[in-house]
N, C-alpha and C positions, 0 to 999 in steps of 0.2 A: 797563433797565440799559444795553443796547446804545445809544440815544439819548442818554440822559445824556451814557455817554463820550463816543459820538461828537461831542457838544456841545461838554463839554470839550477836543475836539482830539486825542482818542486816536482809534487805528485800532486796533478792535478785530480780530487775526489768529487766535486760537481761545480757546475758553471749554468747561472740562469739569467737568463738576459731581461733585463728590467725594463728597458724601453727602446724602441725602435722608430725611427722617424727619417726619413729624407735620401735614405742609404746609409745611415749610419748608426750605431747602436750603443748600448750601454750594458757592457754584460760583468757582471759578479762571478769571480772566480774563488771557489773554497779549493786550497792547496793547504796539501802538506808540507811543513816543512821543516830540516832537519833542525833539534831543538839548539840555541846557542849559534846559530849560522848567519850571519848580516844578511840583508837582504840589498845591498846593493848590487851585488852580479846578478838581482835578479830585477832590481829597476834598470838598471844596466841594459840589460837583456830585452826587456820590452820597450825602452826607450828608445830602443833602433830600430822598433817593426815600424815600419811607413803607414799613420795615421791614427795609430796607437796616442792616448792623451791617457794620464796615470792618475783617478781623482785620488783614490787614498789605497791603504793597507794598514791593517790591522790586525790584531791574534783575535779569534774565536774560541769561543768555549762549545759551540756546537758538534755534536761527533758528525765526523768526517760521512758524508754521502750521504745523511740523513735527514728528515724534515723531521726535527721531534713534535710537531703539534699534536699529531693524533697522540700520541703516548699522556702529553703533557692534558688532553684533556681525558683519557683514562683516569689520571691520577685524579683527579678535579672529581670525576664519576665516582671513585672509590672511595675519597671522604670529603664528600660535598661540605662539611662542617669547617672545614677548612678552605673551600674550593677558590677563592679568592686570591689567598696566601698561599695556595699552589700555583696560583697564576702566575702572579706575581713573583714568586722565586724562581717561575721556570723559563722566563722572558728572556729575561739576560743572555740565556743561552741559544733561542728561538732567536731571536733579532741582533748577535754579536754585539752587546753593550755592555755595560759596565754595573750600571746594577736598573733595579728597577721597584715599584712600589704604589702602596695605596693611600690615594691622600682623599680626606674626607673636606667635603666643600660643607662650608658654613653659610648661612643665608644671607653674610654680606655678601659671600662670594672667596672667602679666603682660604685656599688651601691647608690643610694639614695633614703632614706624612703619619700616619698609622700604620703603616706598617713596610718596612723596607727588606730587599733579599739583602744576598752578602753584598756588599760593597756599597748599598746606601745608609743614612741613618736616620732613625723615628724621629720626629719633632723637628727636624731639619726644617731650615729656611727651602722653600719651592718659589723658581719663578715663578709672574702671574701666568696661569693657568688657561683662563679665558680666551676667547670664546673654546668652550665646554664641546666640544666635535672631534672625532678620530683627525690629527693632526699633526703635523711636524715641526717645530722652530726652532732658533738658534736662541738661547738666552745672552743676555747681557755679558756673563762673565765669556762665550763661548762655547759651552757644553750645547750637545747637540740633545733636542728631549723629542719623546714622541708622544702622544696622549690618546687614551681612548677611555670616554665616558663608561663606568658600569652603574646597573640600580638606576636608571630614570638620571642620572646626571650628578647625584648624590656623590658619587665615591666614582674618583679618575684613577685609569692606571697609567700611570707615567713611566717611563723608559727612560735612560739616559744612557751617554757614553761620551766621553773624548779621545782627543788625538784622530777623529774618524770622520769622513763628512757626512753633513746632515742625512737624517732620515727619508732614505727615498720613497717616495708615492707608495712603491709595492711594499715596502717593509710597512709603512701604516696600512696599509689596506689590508695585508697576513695580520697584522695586530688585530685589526678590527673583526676581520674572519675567526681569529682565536677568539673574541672577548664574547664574540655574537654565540660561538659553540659552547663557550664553558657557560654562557647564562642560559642557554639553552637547555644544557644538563642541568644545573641546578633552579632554573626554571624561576630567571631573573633573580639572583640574590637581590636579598635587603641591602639596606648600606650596613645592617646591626651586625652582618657576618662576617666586617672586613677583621674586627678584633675577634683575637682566640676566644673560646668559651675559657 
C-alpha cells in the first residue's frame, strides 16, 4: 500500500489500522497530498493492488503525524471556563469532520445546539439524538454524526461530517477517551459551562 501511494504522489504521514478480523484488515491512511492534485491516479493506483476495497477519502484538518488529543485537553486544562467549547472546537480536527458541537438535552429529551465550532450553527435543527451513549449513526438527510454524552447526560457532544463514511467504532471510542479526560480535568463539568460566561 505504502508504495502504491507513494507512487501516486502521496506522502504517506501515519496509517492506523481500526480493525482486524479473519486475515483481513481495515487500515486509515493520513497522506499528504499535493494541494489542487485530483486524486484519481491515486484511486487509480490502489485500485489495482489485489484485495484492496477503497471505503472513502476525504481532506483532514488534522496536522500531518499527529494525535492532537493530548494538546487539545492541555488547552481544556488551561481554561477549564471554557473547557467544553474547547472541546468541542477542537473535534473537528481530532476526528477529520466537518464541524462539531454542544447540544443541551431538554427533559423531554430534545436536543439543542449551544454552541457549535466553525462549520456548524447555534440553534440549528439536530437529528434525534437518543439513545444518549458514545455512538455513531447515519441521519436521515445522510451526514454521518458521532455522539458522546458530557455532565451525566445533560449536554452531548456531537460530531458531524459528509462526503466521508460513517464513524468508525475506534473514532467513537477516541471521542469517548477524549470526553472522559477533558471531564476528568475539569472534574465533570456542569451542563451550566457549555455557554460562555
Amino acid at each position: 500500500m505504502a508504495r502504491t501511494l507513494g507512487a501516486a504522489g502521496a506522502d504517506v504521514v501515519q496509517m492506523a489500522v481500526l480493525e482486524r478480523d479473519n486475515g483481513r484488515a481495515l487500515d486509515d491512511f493520513t497522506v499528504e497530498w499535493p494541494t489542487g492534485a485530483g486524486i484519481g491516479r491515486l484511486l487509480d493506483g490502489l485500485g489495482a493492488v489485489p484485495g484492496v476495497d477503497i471505503v472513502g477519502v476525504w481532506p483532514t484538518v488534522e496536522p500531518a503525524g499527529l494525535h492532537p488529543d493530548a494538546a487539545v485537553i492541555g488547552q481544556v486544562a488551561a481554561i477549564p471556563d471554557r473547557g467544553p467549547q474547547i472541546l468541542a472546537d477542537a473535534v473537528p480536527g481530532v476526528l477529520s469532520a466537518d464541524w462539531a458541537g454542544l447540544a443541551e438535552i431538554s427533559e423531554d429529551g430534545e436536543a439543542v445546539l449551544a454552541h457549535a465550532s466553525v462549520g456548524g450553527v447555534v440553534q440549528s435543527e439536530l437529528p434525534v439524538l437518543a439513545p444518549l451513549r458514545p455512538r455513531a449513526f447515519t441521519a436521515p438527510d445522510g451526514a454521518q454524526y458521532a455522539i458522546c454524552p458530557l455532565a451525566a447526560g445533560r449536554v452531548v457532544l456531537v460530531v458531524a461530517r459528509t462526503g466521508a463514511p460513517p464513524f468508525h467504532r475506534t473514532e467513537v471510542y477516541r471521542l469517548e477517551q477524549l470526553v472522559g479526560a477533558a471531564e476528568t480535568v475539569l472534574g465533570a463539568a456542569p451542563a451550566g459551562l457549555v455557554r460562555a460566561p
